[in-house]
N, C-alpha and C positions, 0 to 999 in steps of 0.2 A: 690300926686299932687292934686292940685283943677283946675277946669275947670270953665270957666264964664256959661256953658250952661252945659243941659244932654245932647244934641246932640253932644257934643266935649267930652264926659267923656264917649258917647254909642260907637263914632268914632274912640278912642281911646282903647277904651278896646277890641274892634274887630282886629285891627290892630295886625299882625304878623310879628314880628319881624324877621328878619333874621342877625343871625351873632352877636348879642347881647340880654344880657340876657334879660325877659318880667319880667314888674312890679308883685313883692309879692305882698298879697293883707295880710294887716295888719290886728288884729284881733278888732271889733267894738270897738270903744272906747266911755266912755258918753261924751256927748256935752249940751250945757245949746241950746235951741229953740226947734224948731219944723224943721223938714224933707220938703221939697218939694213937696210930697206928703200928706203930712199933712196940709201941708199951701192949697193949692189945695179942700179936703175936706171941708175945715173952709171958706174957698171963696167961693163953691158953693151954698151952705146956700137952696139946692134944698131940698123939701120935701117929704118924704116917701109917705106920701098918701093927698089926698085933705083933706084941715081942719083940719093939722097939725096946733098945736099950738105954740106960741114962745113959752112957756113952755117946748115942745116939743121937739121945735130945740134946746133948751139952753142945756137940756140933751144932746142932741144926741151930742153936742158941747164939753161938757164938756167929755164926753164919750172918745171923740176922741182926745182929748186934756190927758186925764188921764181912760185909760182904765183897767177897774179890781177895781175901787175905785168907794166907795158909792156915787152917785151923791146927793151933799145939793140941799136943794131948793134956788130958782133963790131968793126969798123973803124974805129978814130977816126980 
């Protein structure tokens, strides 16, 4: 099922059923975006420490966008 909010999919998944079977929970499948919790990250654009550089952020961006992979420079 999809839900328009997390708050209907947290509502939901707490909900006890009675007298009818509860949703199987399917095994992850790939999908092309980013999570909602990713998009979240990528929006707060908040800084580790004072006199963080865009440099800085563009890493930690791409980081979190593609994690475990060589980050290129922001500069060709």
């Amino acid at each position: 099922m999809s839900f328009d909010s997390q708050d209907l999919l947290t509502s939901h998944s707490r909900e006890e059923e009675v007298g009818t079977e509860r949703c199987r929970v399917k095994p992850k499948r790939a999908f092309d975006g980013i999570t909602p919790e990713t998009e979240l990250l990528l929006k707060s654009r908040k800084k580790d420490h004072k006199g963080q550089s865009e440099a800085e952020l563009w890493k930690k961006m791409y980081r979190t966008l593609f994690p475990g992979e060589i980050v290129p420079s922001p500069c060709k």
